[in-house]
C-alpha positions as CSV (number, residue, x, y, z in Angstrom):
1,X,0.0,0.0,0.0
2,X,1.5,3.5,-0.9
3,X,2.2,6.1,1.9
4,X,0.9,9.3,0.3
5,X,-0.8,10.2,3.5
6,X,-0.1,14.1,3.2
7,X,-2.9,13.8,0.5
8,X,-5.8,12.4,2.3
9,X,-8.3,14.6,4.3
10,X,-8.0,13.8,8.2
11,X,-11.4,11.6,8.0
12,X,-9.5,9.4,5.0
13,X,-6.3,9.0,7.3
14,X,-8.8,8.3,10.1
15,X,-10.3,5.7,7.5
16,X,-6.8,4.6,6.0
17,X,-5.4,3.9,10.0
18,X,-8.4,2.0,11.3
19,X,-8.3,-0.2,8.1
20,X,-4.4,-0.8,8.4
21,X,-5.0,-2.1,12.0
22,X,-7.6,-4.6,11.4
23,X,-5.8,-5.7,8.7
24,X,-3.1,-6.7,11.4
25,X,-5.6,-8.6,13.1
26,X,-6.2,-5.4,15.6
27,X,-9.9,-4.0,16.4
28,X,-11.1,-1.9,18.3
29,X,-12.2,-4.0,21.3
30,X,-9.3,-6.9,20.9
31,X,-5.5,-6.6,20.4
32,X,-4.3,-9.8,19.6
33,X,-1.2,-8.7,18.9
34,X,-0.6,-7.3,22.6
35,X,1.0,-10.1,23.9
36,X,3.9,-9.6,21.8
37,X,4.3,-6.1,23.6
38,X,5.3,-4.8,26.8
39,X,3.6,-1.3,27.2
40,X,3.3,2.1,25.5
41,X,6.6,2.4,23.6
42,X,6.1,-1.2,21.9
43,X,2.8,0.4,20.5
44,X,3.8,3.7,19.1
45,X,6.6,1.8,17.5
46,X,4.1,-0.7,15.8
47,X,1.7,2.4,14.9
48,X,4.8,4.7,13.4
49,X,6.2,1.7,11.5
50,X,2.9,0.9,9.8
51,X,3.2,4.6,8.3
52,X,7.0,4.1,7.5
53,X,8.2,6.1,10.3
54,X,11.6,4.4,11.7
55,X,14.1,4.8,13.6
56,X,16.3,5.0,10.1
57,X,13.7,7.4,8.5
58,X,14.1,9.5,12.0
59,X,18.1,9.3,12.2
60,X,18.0,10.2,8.1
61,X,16.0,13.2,8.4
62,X,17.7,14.1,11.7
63,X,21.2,13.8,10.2
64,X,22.5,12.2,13.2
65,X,23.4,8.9,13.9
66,X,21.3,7.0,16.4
67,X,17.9,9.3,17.3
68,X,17.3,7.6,20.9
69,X,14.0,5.9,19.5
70,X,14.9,2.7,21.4
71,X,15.7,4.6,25.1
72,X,12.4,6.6,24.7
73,X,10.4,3.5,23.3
74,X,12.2,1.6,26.9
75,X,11.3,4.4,29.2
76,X,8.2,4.4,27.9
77,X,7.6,0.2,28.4
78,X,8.4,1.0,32.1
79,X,6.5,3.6,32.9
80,X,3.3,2.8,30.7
81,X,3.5,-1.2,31.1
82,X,0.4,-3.7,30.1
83,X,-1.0,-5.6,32.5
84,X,-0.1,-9.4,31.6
85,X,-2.9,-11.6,32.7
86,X,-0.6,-14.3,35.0
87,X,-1.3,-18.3,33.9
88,X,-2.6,-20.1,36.3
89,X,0.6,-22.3,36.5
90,X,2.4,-19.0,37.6
């Protein structure tokens, strides 16, 4: 799918985002992909990525080597984690 997203009106981004998440098995009452993270940051990496924003694309338009994506996405984890429902074998 092409990232021309500067083009859309904010209800067709609105449109374009909720469509890319479902199509990643996420819906608006179920994440099934949560398990695979452990809070905040993990999700606002997910969400940049699907619109091509990376930690390259960030460093590249930055100029800079290393833009602290990681440390912020971190911090974030820790401070903002999800609650992991414990097995019962736990």
């Amino acid at each position: 799918m092409e990232n021309n997203y500067e083009n859309l009106s904010d209800e067709q981004l609105a449109d374009r985002v909720i469509h890319e998440f479902k199509a990643d098995g996420v819906d608006e009452y179920v994440d099934s992909h949560a398990e695979d993270r452990k809070g905040l940051g993990d999700t606002i990496e997910k969400t940049f990525s699907k619109f091509g924003i990376t930690s390259k694309v960030i460093e590249k338009i930055m100029g800079t080597k290393g833009c602290g994506c990681n440390e912020r996405k971190n911090w974030l984890n820790k401070i903002f984690p999800y609650n992991k429902k414990k097995k019962k074998d736990d």
